[in-house]
Structures are given as C-alpha cells and as structure tokens.
PDB file of N, CA, C and O in Angstrom, chain B, residues numbered from 101:
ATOM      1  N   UNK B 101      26.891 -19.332  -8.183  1.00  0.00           N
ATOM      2  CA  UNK B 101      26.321 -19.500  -9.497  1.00  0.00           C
ATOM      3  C   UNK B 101      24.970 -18.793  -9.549  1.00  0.00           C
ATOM      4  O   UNK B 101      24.037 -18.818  -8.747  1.00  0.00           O
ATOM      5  N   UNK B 102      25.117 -18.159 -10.702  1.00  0.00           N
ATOM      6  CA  UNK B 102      23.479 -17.645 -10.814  1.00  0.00           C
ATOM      7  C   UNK B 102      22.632 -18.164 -11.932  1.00  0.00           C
ATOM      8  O   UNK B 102      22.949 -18.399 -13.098  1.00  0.00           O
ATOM      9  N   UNK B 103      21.438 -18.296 -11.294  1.00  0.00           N
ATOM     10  CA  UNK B 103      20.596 -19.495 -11.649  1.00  0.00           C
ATOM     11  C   UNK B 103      19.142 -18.058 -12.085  1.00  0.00           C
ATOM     12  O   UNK B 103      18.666 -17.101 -11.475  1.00  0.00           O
ATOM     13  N   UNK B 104      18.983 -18.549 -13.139  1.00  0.00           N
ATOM     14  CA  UNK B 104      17.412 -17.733 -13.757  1.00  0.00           C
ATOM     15  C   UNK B 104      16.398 -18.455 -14.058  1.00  0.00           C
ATOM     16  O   UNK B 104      16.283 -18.508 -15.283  1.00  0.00           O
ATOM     17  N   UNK B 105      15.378 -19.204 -13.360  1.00  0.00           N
ATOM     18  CA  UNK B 105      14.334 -19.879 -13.571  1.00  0.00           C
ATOM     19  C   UNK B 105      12.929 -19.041 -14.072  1.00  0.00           C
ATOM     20  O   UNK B 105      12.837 -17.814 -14.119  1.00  0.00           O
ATOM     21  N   UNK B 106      11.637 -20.224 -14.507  1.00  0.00           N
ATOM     22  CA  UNK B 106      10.803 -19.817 -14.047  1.00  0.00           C
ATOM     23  C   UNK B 106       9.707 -20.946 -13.645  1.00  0.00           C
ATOM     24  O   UNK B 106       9.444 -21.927 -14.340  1.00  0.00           O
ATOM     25  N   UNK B 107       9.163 -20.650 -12.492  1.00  0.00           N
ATOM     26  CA  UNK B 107       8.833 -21.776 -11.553  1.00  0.00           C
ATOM     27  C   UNK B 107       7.123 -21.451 -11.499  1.00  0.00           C
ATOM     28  O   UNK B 107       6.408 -20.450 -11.554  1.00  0.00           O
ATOM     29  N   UNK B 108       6.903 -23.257 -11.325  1.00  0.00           N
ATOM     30  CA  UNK B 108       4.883 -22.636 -11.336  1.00  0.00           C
ATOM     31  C   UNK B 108       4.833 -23.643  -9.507  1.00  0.00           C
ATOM     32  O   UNK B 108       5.649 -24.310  -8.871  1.00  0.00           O
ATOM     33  N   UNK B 109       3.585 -23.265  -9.333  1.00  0.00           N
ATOM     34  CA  UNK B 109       2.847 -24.213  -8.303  1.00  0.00           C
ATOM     35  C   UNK B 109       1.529 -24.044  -8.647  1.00  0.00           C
ATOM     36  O   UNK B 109       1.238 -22.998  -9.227  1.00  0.00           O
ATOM     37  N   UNK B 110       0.616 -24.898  -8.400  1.00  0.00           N
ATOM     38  CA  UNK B 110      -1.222 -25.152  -8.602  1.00  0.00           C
ATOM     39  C   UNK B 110      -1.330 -23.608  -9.492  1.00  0.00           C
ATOM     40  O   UNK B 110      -1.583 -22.520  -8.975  1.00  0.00           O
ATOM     41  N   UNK B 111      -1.074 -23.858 -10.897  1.00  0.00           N
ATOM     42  CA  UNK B 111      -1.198 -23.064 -11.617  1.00  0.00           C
ATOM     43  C   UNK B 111      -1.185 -21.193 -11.826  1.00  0.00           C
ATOM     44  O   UNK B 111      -1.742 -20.388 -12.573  1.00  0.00           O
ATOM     45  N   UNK B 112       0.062 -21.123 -10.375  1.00  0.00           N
ATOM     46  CA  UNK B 112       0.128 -19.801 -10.871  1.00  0.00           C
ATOM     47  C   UNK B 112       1.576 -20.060 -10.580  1.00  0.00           C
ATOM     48  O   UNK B 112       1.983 -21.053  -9.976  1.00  0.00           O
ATOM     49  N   UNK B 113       2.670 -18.646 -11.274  1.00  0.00           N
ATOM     50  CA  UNK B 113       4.130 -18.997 -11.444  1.00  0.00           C
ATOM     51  C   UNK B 113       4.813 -17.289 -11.605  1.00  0.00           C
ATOM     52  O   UNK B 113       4.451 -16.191 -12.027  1.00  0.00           O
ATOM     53  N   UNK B 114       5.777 -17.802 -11.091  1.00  0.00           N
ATOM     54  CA  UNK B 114       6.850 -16.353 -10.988  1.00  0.00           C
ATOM     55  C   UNK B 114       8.218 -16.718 -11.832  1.00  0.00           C
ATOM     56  O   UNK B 114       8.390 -17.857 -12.264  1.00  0.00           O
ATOM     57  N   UNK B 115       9.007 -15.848 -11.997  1.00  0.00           N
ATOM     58  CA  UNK B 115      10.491 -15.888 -12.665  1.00  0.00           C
ATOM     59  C   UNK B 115      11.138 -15.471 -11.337  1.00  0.00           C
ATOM     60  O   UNK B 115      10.766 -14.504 -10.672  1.00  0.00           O
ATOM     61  N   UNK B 116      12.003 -16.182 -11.065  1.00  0.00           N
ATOM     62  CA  UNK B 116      13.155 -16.392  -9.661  1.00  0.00           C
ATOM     63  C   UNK B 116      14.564 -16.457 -10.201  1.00  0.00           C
ATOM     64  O   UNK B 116      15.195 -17.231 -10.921  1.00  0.00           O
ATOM     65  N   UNK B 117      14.754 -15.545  -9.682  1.00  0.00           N
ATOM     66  CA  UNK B 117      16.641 -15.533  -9.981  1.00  0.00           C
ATOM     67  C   UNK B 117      17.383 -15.718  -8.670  1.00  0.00           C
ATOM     68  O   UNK B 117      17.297 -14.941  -7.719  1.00  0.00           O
ATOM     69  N   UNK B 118      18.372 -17.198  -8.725  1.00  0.00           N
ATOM     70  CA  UNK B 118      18.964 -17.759  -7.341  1.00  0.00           C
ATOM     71  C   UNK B 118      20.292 -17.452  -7.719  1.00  0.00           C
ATOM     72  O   UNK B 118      20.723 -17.674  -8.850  1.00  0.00           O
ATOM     73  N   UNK B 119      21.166 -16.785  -6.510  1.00  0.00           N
ATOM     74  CA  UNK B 119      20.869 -17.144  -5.290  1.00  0.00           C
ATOM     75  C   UNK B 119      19.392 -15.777  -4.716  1.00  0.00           C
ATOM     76  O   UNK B 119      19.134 -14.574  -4.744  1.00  0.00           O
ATOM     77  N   UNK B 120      19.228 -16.174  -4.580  1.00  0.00           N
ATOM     78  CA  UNK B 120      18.053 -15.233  -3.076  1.00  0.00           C
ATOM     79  C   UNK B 120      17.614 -15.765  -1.530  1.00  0.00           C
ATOM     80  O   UNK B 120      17.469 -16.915  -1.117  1.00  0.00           O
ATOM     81  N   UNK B 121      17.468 -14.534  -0.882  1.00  0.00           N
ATOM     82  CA  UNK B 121      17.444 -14.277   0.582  1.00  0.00           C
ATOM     83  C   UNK B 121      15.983 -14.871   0.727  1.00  0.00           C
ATOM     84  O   UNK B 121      15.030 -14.416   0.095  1.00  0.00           O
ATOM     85  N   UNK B 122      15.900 -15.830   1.534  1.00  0.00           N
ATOM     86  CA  UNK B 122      14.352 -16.407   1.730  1.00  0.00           C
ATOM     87  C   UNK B 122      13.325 -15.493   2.284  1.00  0.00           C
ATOM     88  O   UNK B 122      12.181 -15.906   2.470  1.00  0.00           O
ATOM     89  N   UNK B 123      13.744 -14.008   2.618  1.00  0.00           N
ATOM     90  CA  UNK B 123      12.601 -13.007   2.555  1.00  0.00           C
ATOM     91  C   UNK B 123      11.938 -12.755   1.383  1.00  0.00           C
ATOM     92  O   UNK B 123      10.715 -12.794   1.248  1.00  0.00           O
ATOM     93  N   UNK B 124      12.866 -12.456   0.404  1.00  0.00           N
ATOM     94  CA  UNK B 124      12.694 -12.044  -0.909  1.00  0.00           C
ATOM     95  C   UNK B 124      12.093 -13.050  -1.647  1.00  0.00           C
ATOM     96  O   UNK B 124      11.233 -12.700  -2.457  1.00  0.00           O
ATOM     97  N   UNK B 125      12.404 -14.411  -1.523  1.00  0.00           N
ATOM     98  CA  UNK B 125      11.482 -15.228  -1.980  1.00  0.00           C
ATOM     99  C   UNK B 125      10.173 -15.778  -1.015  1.00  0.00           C
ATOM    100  O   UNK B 125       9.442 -16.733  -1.278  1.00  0.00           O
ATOM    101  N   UNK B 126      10.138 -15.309  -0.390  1.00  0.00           N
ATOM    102  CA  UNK B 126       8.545 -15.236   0.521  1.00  0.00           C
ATOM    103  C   UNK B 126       7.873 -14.372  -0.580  1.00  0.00           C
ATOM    104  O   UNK B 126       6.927 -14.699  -1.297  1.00  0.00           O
ATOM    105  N   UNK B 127       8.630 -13.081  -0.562  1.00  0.00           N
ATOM    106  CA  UNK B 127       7.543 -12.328  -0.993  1.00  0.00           C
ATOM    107  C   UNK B 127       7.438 -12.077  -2.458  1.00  0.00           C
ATOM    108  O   UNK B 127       6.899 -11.070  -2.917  1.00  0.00           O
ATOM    109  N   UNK B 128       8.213 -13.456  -3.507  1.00  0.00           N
ATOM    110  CA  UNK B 128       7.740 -13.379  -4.139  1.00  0.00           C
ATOM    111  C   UNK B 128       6.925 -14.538  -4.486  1.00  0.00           C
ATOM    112  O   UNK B 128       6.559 -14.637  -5.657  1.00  0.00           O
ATOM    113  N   UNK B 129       6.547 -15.536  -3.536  1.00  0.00           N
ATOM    114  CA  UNK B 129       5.935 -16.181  -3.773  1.00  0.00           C
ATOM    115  C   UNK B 129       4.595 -15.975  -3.568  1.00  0.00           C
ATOM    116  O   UNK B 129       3.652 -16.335  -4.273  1.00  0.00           O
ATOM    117  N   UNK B 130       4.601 -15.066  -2.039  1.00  0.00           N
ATOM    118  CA  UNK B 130       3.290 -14.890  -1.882  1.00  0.00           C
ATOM    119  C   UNK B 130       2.676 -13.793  -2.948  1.00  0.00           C
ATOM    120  O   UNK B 130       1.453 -13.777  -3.088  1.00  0.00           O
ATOM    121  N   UNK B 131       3.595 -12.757  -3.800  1.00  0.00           N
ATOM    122  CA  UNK B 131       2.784 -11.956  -4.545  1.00  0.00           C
ATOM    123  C   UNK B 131       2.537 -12.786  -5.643  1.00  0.00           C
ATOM    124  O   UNK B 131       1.858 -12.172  -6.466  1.00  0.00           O
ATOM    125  N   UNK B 132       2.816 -13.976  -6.018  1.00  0.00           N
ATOM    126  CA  UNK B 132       2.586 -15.107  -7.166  1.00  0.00           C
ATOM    127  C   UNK B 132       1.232 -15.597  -6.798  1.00  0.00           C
ATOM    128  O   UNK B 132       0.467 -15.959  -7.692  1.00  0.00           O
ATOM    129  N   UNK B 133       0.904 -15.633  -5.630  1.00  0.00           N
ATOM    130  CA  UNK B 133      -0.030 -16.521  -5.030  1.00  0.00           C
ATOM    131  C   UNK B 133       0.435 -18.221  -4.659  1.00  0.00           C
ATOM    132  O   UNK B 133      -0.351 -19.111  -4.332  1.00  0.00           O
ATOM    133  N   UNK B 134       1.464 -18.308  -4.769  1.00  0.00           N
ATOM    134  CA  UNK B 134       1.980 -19.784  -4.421  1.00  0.00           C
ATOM    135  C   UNK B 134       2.256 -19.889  -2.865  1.00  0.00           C
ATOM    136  O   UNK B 134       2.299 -18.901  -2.133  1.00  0.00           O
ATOM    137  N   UNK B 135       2.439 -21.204  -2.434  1.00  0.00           N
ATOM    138  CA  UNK B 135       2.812 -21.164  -0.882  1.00  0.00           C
ATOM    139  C   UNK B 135       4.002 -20.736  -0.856  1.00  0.00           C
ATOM    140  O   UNK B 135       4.496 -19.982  -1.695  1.00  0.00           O
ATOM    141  N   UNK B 136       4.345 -21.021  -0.247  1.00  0.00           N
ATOM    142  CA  UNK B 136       5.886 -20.340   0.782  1.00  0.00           C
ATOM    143  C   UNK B 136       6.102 -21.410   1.769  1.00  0.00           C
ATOM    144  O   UNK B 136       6.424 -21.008   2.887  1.00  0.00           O
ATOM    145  N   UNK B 137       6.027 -22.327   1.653  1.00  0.00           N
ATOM    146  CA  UNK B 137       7.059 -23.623   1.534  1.00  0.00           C
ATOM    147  C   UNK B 137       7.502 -24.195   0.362  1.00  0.00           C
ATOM    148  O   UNK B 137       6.961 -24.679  -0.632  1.00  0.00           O
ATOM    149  N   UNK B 138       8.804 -23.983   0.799  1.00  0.00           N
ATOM    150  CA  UNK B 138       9.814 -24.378  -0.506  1.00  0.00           C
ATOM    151  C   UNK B 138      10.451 -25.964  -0.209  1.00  0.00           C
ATOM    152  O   UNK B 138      11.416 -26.400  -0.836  1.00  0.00           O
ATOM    153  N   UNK B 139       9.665 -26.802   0.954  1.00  0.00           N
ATOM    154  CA  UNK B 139      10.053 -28.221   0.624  1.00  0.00           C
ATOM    155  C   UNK B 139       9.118 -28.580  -0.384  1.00  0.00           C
ATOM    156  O   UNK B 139       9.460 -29.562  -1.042  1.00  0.00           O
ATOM    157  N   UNK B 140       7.867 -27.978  -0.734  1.00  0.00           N
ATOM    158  CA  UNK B 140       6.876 -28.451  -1.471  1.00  0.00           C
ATOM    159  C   UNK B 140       7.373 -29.130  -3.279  1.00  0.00           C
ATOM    160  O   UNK B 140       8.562 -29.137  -3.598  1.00  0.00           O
ATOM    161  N   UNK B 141       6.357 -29.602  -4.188  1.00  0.00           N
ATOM    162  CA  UNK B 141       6.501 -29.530  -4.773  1.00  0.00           C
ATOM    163  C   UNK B 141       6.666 -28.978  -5.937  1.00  0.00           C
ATOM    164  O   UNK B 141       6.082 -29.648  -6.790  1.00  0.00           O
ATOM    165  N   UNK B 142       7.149 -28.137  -6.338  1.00  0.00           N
ATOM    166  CA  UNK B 142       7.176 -26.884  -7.442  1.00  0.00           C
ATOM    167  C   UNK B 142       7.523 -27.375  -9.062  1.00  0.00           C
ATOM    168  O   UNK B 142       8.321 -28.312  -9.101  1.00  0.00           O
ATOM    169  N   UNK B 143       7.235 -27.079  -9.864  1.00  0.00           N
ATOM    170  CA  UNK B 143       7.131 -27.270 -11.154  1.00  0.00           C
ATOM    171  C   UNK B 143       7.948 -26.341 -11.755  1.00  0.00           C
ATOM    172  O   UNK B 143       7.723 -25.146 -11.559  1.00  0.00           O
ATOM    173  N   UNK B 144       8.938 -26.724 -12.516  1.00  0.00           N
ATOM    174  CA  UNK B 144       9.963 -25.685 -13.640  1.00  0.00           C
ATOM    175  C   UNK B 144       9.624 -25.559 -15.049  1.00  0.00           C
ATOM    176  O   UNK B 144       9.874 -26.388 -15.924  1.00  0.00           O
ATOM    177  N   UNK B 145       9.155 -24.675 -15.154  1.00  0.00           N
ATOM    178  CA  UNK B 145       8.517 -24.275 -16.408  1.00  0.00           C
ATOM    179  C   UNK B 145      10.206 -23.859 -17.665  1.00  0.00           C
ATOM    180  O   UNK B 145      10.404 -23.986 -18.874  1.00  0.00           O
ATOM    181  N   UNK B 146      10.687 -23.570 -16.991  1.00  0.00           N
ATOM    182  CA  UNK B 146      12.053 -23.472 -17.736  1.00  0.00           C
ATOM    183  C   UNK B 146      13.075 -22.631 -17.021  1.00  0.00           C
ATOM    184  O   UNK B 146      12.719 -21.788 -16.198  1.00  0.00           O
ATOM    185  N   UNK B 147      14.671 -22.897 -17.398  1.00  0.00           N
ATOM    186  CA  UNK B 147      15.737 -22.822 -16.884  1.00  0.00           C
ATOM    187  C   UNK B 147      15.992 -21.809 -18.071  1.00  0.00           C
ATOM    188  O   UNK B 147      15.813 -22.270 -19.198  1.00  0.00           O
ATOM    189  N   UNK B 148      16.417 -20.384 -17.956  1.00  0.00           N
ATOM    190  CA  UNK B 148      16.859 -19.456 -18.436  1.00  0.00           C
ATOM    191  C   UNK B 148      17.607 -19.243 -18.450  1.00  0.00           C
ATOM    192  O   UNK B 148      17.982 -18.623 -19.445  1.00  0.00           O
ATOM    193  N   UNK B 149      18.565 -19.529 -17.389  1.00  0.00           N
ATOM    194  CA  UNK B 149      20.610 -19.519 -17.297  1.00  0.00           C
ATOM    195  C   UNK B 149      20.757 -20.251 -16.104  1.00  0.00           C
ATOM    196  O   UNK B 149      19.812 -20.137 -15.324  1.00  0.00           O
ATOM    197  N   UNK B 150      21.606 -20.907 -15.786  1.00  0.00           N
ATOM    198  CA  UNK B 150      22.447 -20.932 -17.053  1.00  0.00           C
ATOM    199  C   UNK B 150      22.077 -22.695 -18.186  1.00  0.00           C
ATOM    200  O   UNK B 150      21.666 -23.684 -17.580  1.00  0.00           O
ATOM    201  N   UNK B 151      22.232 -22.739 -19.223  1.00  0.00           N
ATOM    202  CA  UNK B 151      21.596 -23.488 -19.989  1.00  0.00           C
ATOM    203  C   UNK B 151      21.728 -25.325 -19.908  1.00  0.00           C
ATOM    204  O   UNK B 151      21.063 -26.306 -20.243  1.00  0.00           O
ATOM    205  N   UNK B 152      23.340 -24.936 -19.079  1.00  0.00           N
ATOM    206  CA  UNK B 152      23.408 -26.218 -18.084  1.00  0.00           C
ATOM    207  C   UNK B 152      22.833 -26.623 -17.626  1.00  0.00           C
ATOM    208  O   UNK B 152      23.146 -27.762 -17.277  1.00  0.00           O
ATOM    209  N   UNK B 153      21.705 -26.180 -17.273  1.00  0.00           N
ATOM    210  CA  UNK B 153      20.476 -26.687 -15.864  1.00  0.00           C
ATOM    211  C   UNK B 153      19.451 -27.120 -16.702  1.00  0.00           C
ATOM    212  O   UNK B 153      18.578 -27.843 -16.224  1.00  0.00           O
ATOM    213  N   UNK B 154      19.418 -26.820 -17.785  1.00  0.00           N
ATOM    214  CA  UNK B 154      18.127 -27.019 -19.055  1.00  0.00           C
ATOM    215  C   UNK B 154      17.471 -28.675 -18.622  1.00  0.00           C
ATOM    216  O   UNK B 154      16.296 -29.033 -18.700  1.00  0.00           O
ATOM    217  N   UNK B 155      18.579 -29.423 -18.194  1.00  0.00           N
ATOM    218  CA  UNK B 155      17.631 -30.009 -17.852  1.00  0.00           C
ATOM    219  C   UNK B 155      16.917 -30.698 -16.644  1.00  0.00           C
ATOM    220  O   UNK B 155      16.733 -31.904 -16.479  1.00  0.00           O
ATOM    221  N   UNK B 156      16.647 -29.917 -16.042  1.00  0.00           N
ATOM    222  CA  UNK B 156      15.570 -29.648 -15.210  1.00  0.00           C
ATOM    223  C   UNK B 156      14.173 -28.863 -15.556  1.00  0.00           C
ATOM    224  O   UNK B 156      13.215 -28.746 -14.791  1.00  0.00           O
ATOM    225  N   UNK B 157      14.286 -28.342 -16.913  1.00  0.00           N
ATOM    226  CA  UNK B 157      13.278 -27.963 -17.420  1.00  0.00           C
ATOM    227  C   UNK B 157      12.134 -29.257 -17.603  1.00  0.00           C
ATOM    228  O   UNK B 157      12.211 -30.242 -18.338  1.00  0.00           O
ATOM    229  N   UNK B 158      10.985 -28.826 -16.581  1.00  0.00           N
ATOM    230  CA  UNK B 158       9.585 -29.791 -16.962  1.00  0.00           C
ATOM    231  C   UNK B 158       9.743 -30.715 -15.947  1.00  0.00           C
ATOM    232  O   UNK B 158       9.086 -31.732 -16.169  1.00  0.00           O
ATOM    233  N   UNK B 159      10.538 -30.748 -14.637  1.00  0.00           N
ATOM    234  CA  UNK B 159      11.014 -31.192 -13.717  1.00  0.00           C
ATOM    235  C   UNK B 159      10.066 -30.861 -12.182  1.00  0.00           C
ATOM    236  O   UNK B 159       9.555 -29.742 -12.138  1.00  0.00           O
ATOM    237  N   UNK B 160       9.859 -31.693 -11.092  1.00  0.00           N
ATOM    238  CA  UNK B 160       9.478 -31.349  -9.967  1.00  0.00           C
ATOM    239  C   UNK B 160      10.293 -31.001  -9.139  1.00  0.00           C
ATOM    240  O   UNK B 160      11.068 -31.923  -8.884  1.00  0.00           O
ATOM    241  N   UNK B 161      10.490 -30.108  -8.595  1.00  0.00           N
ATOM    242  CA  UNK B 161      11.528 -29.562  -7.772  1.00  0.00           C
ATOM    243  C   UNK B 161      11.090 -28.916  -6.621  1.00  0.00           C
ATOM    244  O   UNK B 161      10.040 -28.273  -6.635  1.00  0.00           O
ATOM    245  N   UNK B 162      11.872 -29.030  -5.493  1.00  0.00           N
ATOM    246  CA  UNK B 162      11.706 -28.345  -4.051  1.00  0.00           C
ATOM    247  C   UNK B 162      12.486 -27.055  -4.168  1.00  0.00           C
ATOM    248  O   UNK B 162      13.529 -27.168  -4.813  1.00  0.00           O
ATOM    249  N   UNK B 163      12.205 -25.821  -3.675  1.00  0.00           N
ATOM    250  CA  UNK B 163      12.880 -24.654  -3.812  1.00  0.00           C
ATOM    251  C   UNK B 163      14.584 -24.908  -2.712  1.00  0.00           C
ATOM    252  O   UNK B 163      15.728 -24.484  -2.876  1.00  0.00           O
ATOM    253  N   UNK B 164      14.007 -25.707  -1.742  1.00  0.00           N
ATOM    254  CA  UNK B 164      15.695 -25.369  -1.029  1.00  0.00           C
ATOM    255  C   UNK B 164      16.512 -26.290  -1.556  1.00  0.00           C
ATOM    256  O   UNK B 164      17.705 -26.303  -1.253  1.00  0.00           O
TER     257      UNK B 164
END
C-alpha cells in the first residue's frame, strides 16, 4: 500500500511517501531537521493518500 503523508516533529516537517527504505528516510529526516528515530513521537499533519488513513490526521505516531 502506498501511503502519502505529511509528518512534523518539534516544529519542523517533511512530506513522506511509505513504503520507504530507512536510508531514504534518514535522510529525509535529517534534511527536515527532525531526529531519526522513528520510535519517537511524530505528529501527522495530514494523510494525503490514501484517504482511508484520514484518520490519523492530527494523530501521534511512531514512524515504524
């Protein structure tokens, strides 16, 4: 399934499209400025596809 988010942490945030290779999301977290632990707590600013997931929009979520 492909999943189109867009995700914040301590006020800075990227757009992530899953599935992805946990290199690729290293480096887009670190060019976000967010950590790169994905047990953390992360914030969903909104679910872009598929619309099923909508609600998890405004949700705390762990990346794995």
């Amino acid at each position: 399934m492909y999943i189109s988010a867009h995700i914040s942490y301590n006020g800075k945030s990227a757009e992530i499209d899953f599935p992805i290779s946990d290199e690729m999301l290293n480096e887009i977290l670190e060019e976000s400025g967010m950590s790169t632990d994905t047990t953390g707590a992360f914030f969903v600013e909104d679910i872009h596809y598929p619309s099923e997931l909508s609600c998890l929009d405004a949700k705390i979520i762990n990346l794995d």
